[in-house]
C-alpha positions as CSV (number, residue, x, y, z in Angstrom):
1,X,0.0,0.0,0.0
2,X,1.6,3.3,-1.4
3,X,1.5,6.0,1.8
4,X,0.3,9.2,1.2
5,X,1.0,12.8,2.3
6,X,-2.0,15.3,3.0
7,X,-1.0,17.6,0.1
8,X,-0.9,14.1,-2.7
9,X,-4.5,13.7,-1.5
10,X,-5.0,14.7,-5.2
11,X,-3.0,12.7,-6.7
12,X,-3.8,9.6,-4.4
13,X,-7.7,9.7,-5.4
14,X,-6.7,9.8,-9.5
15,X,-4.9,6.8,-8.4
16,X,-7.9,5.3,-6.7
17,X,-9.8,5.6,-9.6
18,X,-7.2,4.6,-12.1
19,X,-6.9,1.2,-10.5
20,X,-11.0,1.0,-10.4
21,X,-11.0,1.9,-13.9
22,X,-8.3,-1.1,-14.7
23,X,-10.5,-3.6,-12.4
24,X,-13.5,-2.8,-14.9
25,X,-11.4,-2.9,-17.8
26,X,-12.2,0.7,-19.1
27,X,-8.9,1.1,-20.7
28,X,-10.4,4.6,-22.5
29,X,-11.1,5.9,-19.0
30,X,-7.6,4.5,-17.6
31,X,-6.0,6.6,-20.6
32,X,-8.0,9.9,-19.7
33,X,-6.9,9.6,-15.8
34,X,-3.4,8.9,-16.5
35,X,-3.6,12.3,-18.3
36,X,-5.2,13.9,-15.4
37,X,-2.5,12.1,-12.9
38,X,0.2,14.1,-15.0
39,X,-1.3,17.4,-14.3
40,X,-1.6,16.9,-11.1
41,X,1.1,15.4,-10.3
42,X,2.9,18.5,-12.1
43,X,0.5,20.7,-10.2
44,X,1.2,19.1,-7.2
45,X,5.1,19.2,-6.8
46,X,6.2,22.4,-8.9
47,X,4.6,24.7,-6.1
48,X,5.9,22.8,-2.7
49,X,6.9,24.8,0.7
50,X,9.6,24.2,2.3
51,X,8.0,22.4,4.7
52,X,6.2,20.1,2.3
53,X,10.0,18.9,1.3
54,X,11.1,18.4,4.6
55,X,7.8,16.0,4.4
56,X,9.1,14.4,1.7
57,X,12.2,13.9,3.1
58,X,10.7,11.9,5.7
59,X,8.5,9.8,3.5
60,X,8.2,6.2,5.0
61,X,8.5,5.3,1.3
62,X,11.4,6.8,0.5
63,X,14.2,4.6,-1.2
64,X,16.8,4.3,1.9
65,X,20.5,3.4,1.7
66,X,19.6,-0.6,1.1
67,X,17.9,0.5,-1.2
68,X,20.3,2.0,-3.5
69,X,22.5,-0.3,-2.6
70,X,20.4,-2.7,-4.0
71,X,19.9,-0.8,-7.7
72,X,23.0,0.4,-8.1
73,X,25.3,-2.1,-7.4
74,X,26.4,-5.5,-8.5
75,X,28.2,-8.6,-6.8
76,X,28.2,-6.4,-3.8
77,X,28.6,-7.8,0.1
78,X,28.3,-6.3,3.5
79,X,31.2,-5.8,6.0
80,X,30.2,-5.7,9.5
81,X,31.5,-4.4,12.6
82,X,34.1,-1.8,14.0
83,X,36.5,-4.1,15.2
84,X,36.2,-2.8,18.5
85,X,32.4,-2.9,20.2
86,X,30.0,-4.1,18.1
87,X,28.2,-3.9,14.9
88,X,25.7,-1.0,14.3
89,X,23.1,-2.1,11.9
90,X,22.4,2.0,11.4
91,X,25.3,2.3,9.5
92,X,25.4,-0.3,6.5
93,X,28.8,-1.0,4.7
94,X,29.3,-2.9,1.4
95,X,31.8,-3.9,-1.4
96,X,30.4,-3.9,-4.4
97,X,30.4,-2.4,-8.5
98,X,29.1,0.5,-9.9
99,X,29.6,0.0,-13.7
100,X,32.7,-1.5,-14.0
101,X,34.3,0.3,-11.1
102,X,34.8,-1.5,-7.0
103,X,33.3,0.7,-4.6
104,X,32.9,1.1,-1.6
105,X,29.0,2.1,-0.3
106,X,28.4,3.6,3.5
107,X,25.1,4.5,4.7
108,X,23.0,5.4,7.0
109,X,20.2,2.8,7.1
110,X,16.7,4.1,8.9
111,X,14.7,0.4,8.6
112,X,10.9,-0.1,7.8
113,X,8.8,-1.6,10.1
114,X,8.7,-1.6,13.8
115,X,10.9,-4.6,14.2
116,X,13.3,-3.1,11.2
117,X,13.2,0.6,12.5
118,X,14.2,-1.2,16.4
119,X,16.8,-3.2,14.5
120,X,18.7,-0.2,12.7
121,X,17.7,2.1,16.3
122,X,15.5,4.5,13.2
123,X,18.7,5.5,11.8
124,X,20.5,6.8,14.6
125,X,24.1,5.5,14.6
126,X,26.1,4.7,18.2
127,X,29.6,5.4,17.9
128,X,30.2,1.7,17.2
129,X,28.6,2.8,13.9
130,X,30.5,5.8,13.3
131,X,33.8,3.9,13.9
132,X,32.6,1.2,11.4
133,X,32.3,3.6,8.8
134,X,35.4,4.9,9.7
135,X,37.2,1.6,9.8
136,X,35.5,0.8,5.9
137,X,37.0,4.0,4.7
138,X,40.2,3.4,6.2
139,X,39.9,0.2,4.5
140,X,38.7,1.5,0.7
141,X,41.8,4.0,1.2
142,X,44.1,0.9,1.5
143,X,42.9,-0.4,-1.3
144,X,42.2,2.8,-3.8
145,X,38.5,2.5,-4.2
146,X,36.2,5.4,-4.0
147,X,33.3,5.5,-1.5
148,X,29.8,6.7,-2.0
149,X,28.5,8.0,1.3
150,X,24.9,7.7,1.6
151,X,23.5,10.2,4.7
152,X,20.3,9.3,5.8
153,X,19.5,10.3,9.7
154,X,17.7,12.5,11.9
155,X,20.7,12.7,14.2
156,X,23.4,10.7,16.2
157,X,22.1,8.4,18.8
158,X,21.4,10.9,22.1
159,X,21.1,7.8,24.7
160,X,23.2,7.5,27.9
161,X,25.3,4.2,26.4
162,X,26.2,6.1,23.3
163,X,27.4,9.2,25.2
164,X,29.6,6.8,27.6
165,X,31.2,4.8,24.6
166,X,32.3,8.2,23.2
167,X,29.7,9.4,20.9
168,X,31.2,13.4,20.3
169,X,34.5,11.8,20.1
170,X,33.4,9.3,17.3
171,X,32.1,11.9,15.2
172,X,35.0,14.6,15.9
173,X,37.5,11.8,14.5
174,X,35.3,11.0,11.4
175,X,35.2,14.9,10.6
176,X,39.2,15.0,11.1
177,X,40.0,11.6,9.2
178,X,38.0,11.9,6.7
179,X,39.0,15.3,5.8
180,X,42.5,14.0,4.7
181,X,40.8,10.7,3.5
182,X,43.4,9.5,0.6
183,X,40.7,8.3,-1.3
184,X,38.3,9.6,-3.5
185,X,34.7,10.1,-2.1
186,X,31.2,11.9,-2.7
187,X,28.4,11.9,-0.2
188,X,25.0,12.3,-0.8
189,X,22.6,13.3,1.1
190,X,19.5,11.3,0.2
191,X,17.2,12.0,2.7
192,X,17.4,13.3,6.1
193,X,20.7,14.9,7.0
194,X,20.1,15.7,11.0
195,X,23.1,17.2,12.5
196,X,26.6,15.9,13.6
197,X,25.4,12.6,13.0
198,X,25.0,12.8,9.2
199,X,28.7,15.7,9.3
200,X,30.3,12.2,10.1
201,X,30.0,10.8,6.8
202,X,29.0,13.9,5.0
203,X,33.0,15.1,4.5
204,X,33.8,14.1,1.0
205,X,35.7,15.6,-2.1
206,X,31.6,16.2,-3.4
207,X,28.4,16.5,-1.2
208,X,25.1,16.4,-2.7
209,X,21.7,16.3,-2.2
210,X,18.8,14.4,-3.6
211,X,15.8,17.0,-4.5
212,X,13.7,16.3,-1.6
213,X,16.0,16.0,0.9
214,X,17.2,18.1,3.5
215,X,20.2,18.8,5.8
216,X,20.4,20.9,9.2
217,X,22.4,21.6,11.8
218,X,19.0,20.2,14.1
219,X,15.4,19.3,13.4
220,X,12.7,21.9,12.7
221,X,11.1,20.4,15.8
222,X,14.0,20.9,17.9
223,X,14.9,24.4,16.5
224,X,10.8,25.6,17.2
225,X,11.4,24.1,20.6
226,X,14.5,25.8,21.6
227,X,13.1,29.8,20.0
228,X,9.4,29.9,20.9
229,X,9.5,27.0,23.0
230,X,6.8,25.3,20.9
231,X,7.4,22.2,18.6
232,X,4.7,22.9,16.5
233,X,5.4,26.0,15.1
234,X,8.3,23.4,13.0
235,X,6.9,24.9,9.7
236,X,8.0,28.1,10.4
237,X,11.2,27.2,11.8
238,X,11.7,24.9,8.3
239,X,11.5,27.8,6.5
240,X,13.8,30.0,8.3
241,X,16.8,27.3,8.7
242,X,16.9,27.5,4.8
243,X,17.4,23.4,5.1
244,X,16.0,22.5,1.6
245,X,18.5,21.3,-1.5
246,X,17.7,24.4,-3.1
247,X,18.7,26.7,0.1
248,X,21.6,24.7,0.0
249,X,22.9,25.3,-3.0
250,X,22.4,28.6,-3.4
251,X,24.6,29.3,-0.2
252,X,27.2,27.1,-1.7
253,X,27.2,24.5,1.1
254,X,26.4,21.7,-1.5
255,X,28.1,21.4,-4.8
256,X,24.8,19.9,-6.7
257,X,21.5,18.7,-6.4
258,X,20.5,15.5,-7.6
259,X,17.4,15.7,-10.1
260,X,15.4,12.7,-8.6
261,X,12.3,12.3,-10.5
262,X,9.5,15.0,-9.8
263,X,7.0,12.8,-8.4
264,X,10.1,11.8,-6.1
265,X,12.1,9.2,-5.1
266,X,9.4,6.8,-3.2
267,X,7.3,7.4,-6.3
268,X,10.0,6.1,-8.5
269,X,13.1,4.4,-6.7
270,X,14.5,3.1,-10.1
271,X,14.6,6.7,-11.6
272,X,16.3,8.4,-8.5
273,X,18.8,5.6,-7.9
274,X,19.8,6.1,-11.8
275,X,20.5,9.5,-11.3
276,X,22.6,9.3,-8.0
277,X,24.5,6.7,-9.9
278,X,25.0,8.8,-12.6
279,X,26.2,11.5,-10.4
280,X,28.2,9.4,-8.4
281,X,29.9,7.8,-11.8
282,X,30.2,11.5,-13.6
283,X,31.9,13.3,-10.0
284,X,34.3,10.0,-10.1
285,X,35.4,11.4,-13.8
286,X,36.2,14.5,-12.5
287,X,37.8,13.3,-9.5
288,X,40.2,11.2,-11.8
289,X,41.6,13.9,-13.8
290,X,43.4,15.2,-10.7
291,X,46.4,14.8,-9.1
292,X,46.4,13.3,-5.4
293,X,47.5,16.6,-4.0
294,X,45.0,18.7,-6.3
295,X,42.2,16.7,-4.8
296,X,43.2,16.8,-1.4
297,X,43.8,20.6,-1.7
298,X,40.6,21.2,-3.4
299,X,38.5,19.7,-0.3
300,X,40.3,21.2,1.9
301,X,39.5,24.3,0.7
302,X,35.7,23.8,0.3
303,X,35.4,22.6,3.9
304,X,37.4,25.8,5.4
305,X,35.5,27.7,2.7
306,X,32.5,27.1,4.9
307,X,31.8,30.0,7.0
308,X,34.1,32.4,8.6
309,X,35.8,33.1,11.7
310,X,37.8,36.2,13.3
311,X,41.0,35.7,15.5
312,X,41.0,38.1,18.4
């Protein structure tokens, strides 16, 4: 059963009647409603607020990291574990191709499903899982093989256990390993990206996002919380925070925006994981036509091109 947002009621009662039409066999009425999906489905999505993308963003539909793992690459396998703790199933890490190029692939994995969302904790990585993904990009920079980082969280784990196994420290190192990472590496944000917990795979030589995705420093929830001390005024504080792939861009936080299909990724997970591959595969051709050092040089300066400081 497809899930619906209030604003696709449209677009969800044209698809009621389409597959009523289809039971009956009216294949000239199925024809005429297709027609009238397309406008509204063109209605529907050219004119969203802010707030309706952060909806999207959250859509239990949503292709998630498995997901693209699953169309995009080929004789792939999962590595587990951080060598040190235990294995987060938040944070997925696998081996696999992408065209004719090894990869490596490390996401954040939210689950579907109560017993799925408890598995992968709804997406919100321990440090164990941080450290994983560390130890996995230590390894692809052993071995030469670029990663894709796929962020997909509404934060880092705030529970007492993670904060005694080190969780600040866990994403500090990722942000200061990763930065020098001798490897070469895009991250995309594909759905959610909440806070320090999707920074610590979001430092790559590229950062994108999907169209309907968003990435914040906290939730709306949390930021309406903290100003007017009242969580439900989160559409205002979406569009203040300027969280949107579009906002992003236009500060120059994110070097592109992924063109997922209109209707959106959990209307058509084929066509969005097509063009994060393509992105992925096109950014790698860039990548290769410089020199260790240029690369290296290049990220640095787009990370310490982000905002500005004054020495006293």
């Amino acid at each position: 059963m497809a899930t619906y947002l209030d604003f696709e009621n449209g677009i969800r009662q044209i698809d009621e009647d389409i597959a009523n039409a289809k039971i009956k066999g009216d294949g000239h009425a199925v024809e005429i409603l297709e027609k009238s999906l397309n406008k509204e489905i063109s209605k529907t999505y050219k004119n969203l607020s802010e707030y309706q993308k952060l909806q999207l963003a959250r859509h239990p539909d949503r292709p998630y990291a498995i997901d693209y793992v699953r169309l995009l690459l080929r004789d792939y396998y999962e590595i587990h574990g951080d060598r040190n703790f235990a294995d987060d199933a938040a944070i997925i890490c696998y081996v696999g191709y992408i065209g004719e190029r090894k990869v490596v692939v490390v996401g954040e994995q939210k689950g579907r499903g109560t017993k799925n969302k408890l598995k992968r904790n709804f997406g919100m990585p321990h440090p164990e899982g941080y450290r994983k993904a560390l130890r996995i990009a230590k390894m692809a920079e052993k071995f030469d093989l670029p990663i894709l980082f796929l962020v997909d969280t509404p934060g880092a784990y705030p529970g007492i256990a993670a904060e005694e196994r080190g969780q600040s420290e866990a994403i500090a190192r990722n942000l200061f390993e990763m930065s020098k990472l001798n490897t070469k590496s895009v991250s995309v944000v594909i759905g959610e990206g909440g806070s320090g917990g999707a920074l610590a795979i979001g430092v790559s030589d590229r950062v994108a996002m999907m169209r309907y995705s968003v990435f914040s420093v906290i939730s709306p929830e949390g930021c309406a919380a903290i100003l007017w001390n009242d969580p439900s005024k989160q559409e205002s504080a979406t569009k203040a925070m300027k969280i949107t792939s579009e906002d992003l861009y236009k500060l120059g936080l994110i070097d592109a925006i992924i063109e997922e299909p209109l209707v959106g990724g959990h209307r058509d997970k084929e066509s969005a994981a097509k063009a994060l591959g393509a992105y992925f595969e096109k950014s790698l051709a860039e990548l290769d036509q410089l020199s260790n050092e240029e690369r290296l040089a290049k990220r640095y300066e787009r990370i310490t091109s982000i905002g500005a400081y004054e020495e006293r």
